[in-house]
N, C-alpha and C positions, 0 to 999 in steps of 0.2 A: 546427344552429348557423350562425348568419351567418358568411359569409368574409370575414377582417380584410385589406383589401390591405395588403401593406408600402411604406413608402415612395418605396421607388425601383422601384417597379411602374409601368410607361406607363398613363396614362391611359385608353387608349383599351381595356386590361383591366376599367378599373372602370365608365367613361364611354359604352363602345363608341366606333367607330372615325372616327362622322361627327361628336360633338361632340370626342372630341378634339383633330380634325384644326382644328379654330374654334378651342379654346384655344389650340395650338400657335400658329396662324396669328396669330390676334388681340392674343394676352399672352403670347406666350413663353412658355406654360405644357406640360411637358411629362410631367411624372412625377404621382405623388400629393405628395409633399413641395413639388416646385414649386407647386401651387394650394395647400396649408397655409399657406404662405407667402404666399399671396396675398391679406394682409387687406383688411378693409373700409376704404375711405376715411373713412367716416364711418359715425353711427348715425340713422335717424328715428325719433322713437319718434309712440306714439296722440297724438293733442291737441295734437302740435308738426309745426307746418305748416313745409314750407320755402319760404325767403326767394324768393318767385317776382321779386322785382324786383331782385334783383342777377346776374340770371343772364346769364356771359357769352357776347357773339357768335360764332357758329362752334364753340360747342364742345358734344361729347358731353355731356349732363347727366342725371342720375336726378334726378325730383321725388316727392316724394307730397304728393296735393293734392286738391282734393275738387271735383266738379262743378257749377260755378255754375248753368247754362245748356247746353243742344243747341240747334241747329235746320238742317234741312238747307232748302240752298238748291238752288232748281232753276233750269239757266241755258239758252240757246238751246235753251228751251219743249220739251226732249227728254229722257228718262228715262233711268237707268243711269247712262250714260258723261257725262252733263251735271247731274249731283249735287255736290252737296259738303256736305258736314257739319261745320260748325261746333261747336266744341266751348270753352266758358270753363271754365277751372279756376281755384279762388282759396284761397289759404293763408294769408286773415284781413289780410295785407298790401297782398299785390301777385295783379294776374290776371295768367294766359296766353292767349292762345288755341290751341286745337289745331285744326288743319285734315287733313280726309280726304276724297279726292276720288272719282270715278268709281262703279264694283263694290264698292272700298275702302269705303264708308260703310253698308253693312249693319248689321253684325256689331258695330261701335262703338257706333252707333245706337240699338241694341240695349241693349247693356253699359252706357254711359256716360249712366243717369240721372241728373237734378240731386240732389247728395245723395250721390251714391257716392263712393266714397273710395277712390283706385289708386295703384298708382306707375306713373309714365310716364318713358318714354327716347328720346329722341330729339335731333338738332343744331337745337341755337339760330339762329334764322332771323329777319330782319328784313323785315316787307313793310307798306307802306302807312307805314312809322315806326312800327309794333307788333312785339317781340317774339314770335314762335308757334314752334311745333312743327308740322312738317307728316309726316303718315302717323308717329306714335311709336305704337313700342310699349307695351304697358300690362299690368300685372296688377291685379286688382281687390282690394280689402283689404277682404273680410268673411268673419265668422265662418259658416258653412253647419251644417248638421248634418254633413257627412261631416268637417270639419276643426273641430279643436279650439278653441273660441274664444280661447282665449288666447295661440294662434301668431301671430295678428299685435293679438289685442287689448292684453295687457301685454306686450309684449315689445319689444327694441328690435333695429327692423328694420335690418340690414347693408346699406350701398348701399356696394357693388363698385366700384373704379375697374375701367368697362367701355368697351365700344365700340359701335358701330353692329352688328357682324354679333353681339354676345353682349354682351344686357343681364345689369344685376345680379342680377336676382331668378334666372335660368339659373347665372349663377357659385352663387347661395345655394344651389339645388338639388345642383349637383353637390360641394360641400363638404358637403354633410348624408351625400351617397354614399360620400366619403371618411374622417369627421370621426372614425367608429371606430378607426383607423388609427395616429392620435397615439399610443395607447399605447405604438409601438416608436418613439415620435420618438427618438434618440441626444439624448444631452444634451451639447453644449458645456462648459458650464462646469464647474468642478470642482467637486464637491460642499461643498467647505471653502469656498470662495467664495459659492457662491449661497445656503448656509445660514447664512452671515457677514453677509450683507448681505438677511436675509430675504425670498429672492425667491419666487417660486413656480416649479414643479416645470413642466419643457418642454410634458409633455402636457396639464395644469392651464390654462396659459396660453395653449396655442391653443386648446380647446374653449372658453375665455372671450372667447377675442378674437374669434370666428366666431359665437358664439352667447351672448353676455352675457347674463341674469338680470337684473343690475342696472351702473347708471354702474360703481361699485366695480370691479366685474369687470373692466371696458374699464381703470378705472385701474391694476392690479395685472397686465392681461395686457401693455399695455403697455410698464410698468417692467422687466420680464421681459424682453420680446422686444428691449428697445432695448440690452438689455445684452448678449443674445446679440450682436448686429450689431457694438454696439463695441468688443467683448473678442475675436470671432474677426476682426475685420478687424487690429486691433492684434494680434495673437499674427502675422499673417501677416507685420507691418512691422517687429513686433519679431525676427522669423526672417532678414528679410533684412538687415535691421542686424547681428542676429550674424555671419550668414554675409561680410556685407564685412569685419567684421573678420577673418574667417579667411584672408581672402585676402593675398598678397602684394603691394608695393609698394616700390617705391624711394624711401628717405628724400630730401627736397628740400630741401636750409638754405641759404641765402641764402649765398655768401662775402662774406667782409669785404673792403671795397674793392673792390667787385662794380659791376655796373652799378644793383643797386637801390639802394645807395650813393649813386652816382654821379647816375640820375636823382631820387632825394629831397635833393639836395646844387643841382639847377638848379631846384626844384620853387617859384616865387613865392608860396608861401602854406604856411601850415602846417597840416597835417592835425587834422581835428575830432576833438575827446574819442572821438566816437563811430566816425571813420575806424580812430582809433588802435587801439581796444578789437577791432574786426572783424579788422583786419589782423593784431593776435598771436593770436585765433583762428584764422584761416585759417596764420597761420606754423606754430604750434605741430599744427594738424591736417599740415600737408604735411609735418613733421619723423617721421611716424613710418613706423612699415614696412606701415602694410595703408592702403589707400586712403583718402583723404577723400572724406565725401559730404556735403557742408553746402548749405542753401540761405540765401543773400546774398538778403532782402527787405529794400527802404525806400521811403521816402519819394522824388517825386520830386524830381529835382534833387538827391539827398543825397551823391552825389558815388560812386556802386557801383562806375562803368565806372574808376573812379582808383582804387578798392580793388581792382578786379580785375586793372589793371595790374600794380599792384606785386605780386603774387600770381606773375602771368607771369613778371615779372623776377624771381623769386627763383628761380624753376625753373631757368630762364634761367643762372641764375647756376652754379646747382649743375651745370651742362650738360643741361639738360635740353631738352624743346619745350612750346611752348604753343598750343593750338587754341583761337579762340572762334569760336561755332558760333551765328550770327546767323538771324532769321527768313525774314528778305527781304533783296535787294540795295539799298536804298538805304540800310538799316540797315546791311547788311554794311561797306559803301561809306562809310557817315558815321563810323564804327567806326574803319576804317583811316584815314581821315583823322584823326581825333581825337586817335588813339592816337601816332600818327606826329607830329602836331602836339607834342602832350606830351613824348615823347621826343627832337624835335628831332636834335644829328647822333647820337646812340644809337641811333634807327634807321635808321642808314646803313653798317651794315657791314660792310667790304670795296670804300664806296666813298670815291672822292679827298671828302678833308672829314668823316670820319666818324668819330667817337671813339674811344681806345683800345681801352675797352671796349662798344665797339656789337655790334648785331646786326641781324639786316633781319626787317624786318616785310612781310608777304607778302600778297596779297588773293589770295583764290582762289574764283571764283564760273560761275555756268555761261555766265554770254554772254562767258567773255574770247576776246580775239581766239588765237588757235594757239598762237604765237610765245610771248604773256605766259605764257600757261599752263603749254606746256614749261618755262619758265625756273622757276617758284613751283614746279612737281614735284620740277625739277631742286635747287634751294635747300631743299625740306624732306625729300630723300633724303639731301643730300650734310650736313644738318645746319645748311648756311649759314644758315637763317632759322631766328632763334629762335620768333619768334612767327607766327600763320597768321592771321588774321580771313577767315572764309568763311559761305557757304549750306551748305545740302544738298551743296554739289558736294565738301564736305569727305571726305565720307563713300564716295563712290565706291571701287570698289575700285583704281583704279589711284591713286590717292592713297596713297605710302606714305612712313611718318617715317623719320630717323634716330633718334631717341628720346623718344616721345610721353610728356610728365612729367603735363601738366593739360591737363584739357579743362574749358572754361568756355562753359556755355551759354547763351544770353540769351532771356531772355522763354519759356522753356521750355515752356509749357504746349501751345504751340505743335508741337513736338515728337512724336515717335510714340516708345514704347518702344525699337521696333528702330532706329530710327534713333540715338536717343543711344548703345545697345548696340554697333550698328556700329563707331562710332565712337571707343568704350572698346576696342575689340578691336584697335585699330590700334600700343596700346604695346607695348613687349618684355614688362612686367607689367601688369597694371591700373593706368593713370594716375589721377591724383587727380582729384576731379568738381568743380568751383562752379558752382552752379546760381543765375543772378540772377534776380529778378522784379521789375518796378518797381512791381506792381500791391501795394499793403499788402494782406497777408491775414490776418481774423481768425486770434487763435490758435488754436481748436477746428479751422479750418480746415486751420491748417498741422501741426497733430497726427493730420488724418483722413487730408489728402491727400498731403502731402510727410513722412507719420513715418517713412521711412527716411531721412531726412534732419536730420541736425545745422542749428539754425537760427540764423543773425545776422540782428540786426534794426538798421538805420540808420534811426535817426528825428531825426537833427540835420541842419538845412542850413548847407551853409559859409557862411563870413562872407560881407559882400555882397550874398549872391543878397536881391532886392528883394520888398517885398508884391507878391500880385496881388491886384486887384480884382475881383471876379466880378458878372456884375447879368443878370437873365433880362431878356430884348426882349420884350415881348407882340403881335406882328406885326399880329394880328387884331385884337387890341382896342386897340390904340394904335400905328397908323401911321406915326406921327410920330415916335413913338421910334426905330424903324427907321432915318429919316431918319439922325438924330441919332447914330445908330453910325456911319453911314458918316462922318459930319464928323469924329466921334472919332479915324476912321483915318486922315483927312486930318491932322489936327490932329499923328496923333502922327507921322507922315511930315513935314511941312514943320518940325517938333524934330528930324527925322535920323534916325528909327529907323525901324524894318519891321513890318509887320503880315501875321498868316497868315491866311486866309479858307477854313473847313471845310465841304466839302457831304458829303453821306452817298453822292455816287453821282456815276460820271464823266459821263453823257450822251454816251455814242456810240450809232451805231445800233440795234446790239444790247442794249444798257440799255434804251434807249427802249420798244424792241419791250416786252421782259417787265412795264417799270412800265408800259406802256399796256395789254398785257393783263389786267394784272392792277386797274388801273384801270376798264376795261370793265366787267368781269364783276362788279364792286363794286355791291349796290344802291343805295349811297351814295358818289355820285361824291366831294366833298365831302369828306367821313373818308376814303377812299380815294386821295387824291390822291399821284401821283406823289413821291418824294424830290425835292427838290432839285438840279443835278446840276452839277459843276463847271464846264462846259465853257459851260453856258447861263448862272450866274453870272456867270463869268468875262466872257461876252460883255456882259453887262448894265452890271457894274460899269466896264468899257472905256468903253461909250459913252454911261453913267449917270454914276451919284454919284461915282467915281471916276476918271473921263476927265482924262487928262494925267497918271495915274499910273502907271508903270512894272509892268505885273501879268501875270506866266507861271502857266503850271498843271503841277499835277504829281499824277500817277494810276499808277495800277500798270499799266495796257496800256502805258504806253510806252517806250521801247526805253533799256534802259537807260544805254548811253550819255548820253540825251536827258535820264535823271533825273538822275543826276549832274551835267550842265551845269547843269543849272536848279538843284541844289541847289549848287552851287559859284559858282555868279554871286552868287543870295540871300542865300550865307556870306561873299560878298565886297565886298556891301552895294551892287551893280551893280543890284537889283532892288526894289520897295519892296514890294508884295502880291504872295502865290504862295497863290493859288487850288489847293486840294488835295482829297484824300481824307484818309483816315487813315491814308496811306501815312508822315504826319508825327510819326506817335502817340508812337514813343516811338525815342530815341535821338540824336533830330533837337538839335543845338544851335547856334543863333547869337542869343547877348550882346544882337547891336542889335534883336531881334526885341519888341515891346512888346505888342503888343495881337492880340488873336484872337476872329475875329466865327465861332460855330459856327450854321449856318445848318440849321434843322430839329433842331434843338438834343435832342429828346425823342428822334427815332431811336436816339438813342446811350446806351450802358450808364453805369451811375454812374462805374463804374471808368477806363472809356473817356474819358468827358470828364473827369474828374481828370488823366488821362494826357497830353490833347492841352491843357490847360488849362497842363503844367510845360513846354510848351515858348518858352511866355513868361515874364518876369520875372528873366530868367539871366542877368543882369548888374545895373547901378549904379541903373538907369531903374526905378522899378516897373513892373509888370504890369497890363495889363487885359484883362479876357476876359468875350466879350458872349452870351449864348444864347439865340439867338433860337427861335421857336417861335410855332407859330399854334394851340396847345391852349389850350381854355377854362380859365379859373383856378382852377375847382372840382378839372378831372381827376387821375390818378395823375400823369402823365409832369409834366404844369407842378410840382404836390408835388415830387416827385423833381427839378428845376432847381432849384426853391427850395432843397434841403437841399444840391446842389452848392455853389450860390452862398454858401450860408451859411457854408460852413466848409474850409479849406485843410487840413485832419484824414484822411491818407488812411486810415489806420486806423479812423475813426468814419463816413467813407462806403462802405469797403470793409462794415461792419460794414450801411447801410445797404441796399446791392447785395445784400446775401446776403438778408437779409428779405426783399427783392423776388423775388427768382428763385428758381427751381425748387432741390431738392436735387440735382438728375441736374447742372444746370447748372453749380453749384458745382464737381460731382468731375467736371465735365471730362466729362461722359457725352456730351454734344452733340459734342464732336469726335472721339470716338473707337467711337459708333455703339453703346455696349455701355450695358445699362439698369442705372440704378444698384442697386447691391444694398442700400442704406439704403431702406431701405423705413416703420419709426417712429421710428429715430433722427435727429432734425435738429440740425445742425451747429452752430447759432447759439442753441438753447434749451439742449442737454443737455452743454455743458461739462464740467459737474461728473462724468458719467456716461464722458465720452469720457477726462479725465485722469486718473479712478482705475480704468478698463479699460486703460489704458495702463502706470500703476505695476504692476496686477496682469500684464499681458503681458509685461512687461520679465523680470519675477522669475518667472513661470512658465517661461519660456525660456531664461532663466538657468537653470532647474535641469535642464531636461528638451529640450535642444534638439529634437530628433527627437520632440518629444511620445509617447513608448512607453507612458506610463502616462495617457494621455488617449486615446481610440480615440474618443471621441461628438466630441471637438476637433478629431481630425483628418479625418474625415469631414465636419464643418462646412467645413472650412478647404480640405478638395480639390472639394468643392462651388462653394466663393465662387471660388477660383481655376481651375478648370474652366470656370466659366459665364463669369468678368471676363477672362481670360487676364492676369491680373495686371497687366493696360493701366493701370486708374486709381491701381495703390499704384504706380507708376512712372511719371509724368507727365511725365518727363525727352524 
């Protein structure tokens, strides 16, 4: 009788020890359940050719596809090592070419008559302005007498997301070695659940997803597996939501006649429907005894960093402290100016001119000079400072409170787990958390990523704040448009207001270096061309289109001091263009700022340019925001400007962003190095699937905190947590 490996048996018991060591190396694959788990990205079946002409540049691809054409060619009149074989393959649509050079072309030669029919693996190369594959791998797809005709005649064949050192047809093989196995898969979900909503049975579901019979199959293994994904990742954020509440907190209420009294009593405008609803959410979460965890997303410009205030001052009030905990210093920096602005003599206290009820607001960031920094320790030991706005430096250990009520993080995603944790560790109890994000996140989203977290949503802007107008520049195809921006920004400067100008990159030496290498090495100089970069802008527009206009730069190499001055001169209206990065993206506010030209416009994410697009328009003036861009009008990236321009909905381009990008990219896997564990649930299709594994996760935990009577759930569950180290369900 054959030997069943079980699941959590290494690989290299079933595989032996030299392909293992490829799976591990390549895909992270280490046990037998980790390659179960490793479905196929797709199916080919007989008679359905794949699309040879949308295959992208530079990237790993499995084709099958059938042999047009051979012929080797022989070059400097010498045998062997001056061959090459040429090879056309065509999938009814589109050709490839496949190229094999030297010793290399025997054996292909051979293999690859006109007429056969293989799968091929290899990276997408571009020579001559042809698309080819050069030296790919290949299996051959016919029926022999030793193999069964119908293993690749009716059947539909699994292409693997693989790599260069392990193609798919290798991953096929060694899930056929493991595929008996599934029978001891553990089952997730609850029997009352998955028989509730007619799924099919764990082991069912992977021998169909690895080895489908028919489409059906792939549809029914699917609906299965997506639900595994989104019911134990929700059980995991439903577990931690219970457990905050078990934890301890000091109730925060605002006193009457308090400073947040006080500062809603000097406050020149009146808070929106939408401020008001957020702030008795967040009131009513700080009034109780186990922590708040809520995440504050809206709209930009919707007024969050003035909900968050008043959040502090309540704390404030009841005696407490307040930390906000900024990305970068000039964000930190614009923060405490703001905040301070706002407050007026409230945040002066203790000094001559400073309100009964004030209290000092404190920066605290890593380049302060000695002096300032003992004093801000000195002030959040002894109590004196209610509020902190700081970096990373918040977090250090010799940073310590008198009594740490909230912690308010900004832009969070940014963030490392341990870092925010640090930083909660700093109260007498667990202080209360607001988490803000200015980026709108679909709902599905904020249900996968941030479900430990209670959510407000700010989608009203205060009164006032003005339209922007948005319109793409087509640089390449209409020059002259170009022109015509810059007038624009003269125009809106000699009416008194300021304009920002975005490049994607600073242009110092060391920039240079890598965009030119990587420039180089492009077979198409052309499509490869350098960013744009601030510093050479900057130089242009000086003694170009915008000569005689008042224009600084501002980039993150520079010393911070230096950014502060620049960004306190252009809030003082001392400056008319400030030539930037996206060091301006978000936080940055000055009223007189109108118009913003983003140069290379496609480099930047949807979300991104939504983001640097709100930092105009914040006052009386309307807004205009220009994107420029040398993409031809057919491509994705010009697409994607279009649909910026089209619509001020951060919510329905957030929703656009997510279509575009990766699922890893979504939860955050790109900054935190960990591969996503969504592997057929997608965030922005399966909705329905993610909110009712979430009703079911709440009420499973609810009954069974320690899951005792689930054993297949908690083994899912120390699986996903094991491998993610719970980095993406805590993005704080």
């Amino acid at each position: 009788m054959e030997r069943v490996p079980a699941l959590d048996e290494p690989l290299k018991k079933s595989l032996g020890p030299a392909t293992a060591k490829v799976m591990a190396e390549a895909l992270d694959l280490h046990t037998v359940g980790d390659l179960l788990h490793h479905y196929p990205r797709r199916y080919a079946e007989r008679g359905e050719l794949t699309t040879l002409s949308d295959l992208p540049l530079d990237e790993h691809v499995t084709v099958v596809a059938q042999v047009a054409d051979a012929r080797v060619l022989t070059f400097n009149g010498s045998k062997g090592r001056g061959q090459r074989l040429e090879v056309t393959i065509t999938d009814g649509s589109g050709r490839l070419q496949l190229v094999f050079f030297g010793k290399g072309v025997h054996k292909p030669h051979k293999d690859l008559l006109p007429g056969t029919r293989a799968m091929f693996a290899g990276k997408v190369s571009l020579f001559n302005r042809r698309l080819q594959l050069a030296h790919p791998s290949y299996e051959l797809l016919r029926g022999d007498r030793e193999e069964a005709v119908d293993v690749w005649a009716g059947a539909l064949i699994p292409i693997y997301p693989a790599t260069t050192k392990l193609e798919s047809w290798k991953i096929a093989k060694a899930v056929d070695a493991v595929l008996p196995s599934v029978t001891d898969a553990a089952d997730p979900l609850p029997d009352a659940l998955r028989e509730g909503r007619g799924l099919a049975e764990l082991p069912d579901a992977l021998r169909m997803i690895h080895r489908p019979r028919t489409k059906a199959d792939i549809a029914t293994a699917r609906d299965r597996l997506k639900w595994d994904e989104a019911f134990v990742l929700q059980v995991a954020l439903a577990r931690r939501r219970h457990a905050d509440t078990q934890l301890p907190a000091v109730p925060r209420k605002p006193a009457p006649g308090g400073i947040l009294d006080a500062f809603d009593a000097k406050l020149p405008f009146t808070l929106t429907d939408g401020q008001d609803k957020v702030s008795a959410e967040i009131f009513d979460d700080l009034a109780t005894d186990h922590p708040m965890h809520r995440l504050l997303q809206g709209e930009v410009g919707s007024g969050k960093t003035l909900v968050a205030l008043r959040a502090m001052l309540a704390v404030v009030d009841s005696g407490g402290q307040a930390a906000m905990l900024a990305p970068t210093e000039v964000l930190a920096q614009q923060h405490h100016r703001s905040v301070t602005e706002m407050m007026g003599e409230l945040a002066e206290g203790g000094m001559l001119g400073g309100a009964d009820r004030a209290t000092k607001v404190v920066l605290l960031t890593g380049s302060m000079g000695a002096a300032a920094r003992r004093q801000a320790l000195l002030d959040l030991v002894t109590g004196e400072a209610g509020i902190v706005i700081g970096t990373h430096a918040l977090i250090e250990d010799k940073v310590k409170f008198h009594d740490l009520g909230l912690v308010v993080v900004d832009e969070q995603h940014r963030f490392g787990v341990e870092q925010r944790d640090a930083l909660r560790g700093k109260g007498k109890q667990p202080p209360h958390l607001l988490v803000m994000t200015a980026t709108p996140i679909p709902r599905t989203v904020a249900m996968t990523v941030f479900g430990d977290l209670e959510t407000s949503v700010l989608d009203q802007l205060p009164a006032g704040r003005s339209p922007i107008a948005s319109h793409v520049v087509p640089a390449a195809d209409k020059p002259h448009f170009l022109a015509r921006a810059w007038e624009r920004v003269r125009e809106e400067v000699e009416n008194g207001h300021q304009a920002y100008v975005v490049c994607p990159r600073i242009g110092d030496e060391e920039d240079q270096k890598k965009a030119g290498s990587k420039a180089r090495s492009a077979e198409d100089e052309a499509e490869k061309r350098p960013p744009l970069a601030v510093l050479d802008v900057a130089e242009k527009l000086r003694t170009g289109p915008l000569a005689s206009l008042r224009i600084a730069v501002l980039h993150g190499r520079m010393h911070p001091d230096d950014k502060d001055d620049v960004m306190r001169r252009f809030a003082a209206g001392d400056l008319d263009v400030l030539v930037a990065t996206t060091v301006i993206e978000v936080g940055v506010n000055v009223p007189n700022a109108t118009a913003m030209v983003i140069m290379d416009a496609d480099r930047f994410g949807v979300s991104q340019l939504h983001q640097l697009r709100g930092r105009v328009g914040r006052g009386s003036a309307p807004g205009l925001c220009l994107l420029v861009t040398e993409m031809p009008e057919a491509s994705p990236a010009r697409q994607r400007l279009g649909a910026v321009a089209s619509t001020l909905d951060g919510f329905e381009l957030s929703r656009i962003d997510l279509e575009q990008r990766r699922e890893g990219d979504v939860l955050g896997q790109a900054q935190s190095g960990v591969r996503s564990s969504l592997r057929v649930l997608t965030v922005i299709d399966d909705e329905e699937v993610i909110a009712a594994a979430r009703e079911e996760a709440a009420a499973l935990v609810l009954a069974d905190p320690d899951l005792t009577a689930h054993p297949g759930l908690r083994t899912a569950l120390d699986a996903l947590l094991d491998k993610d180290r719970e980095e993406y369900l805590e993005k704080g």
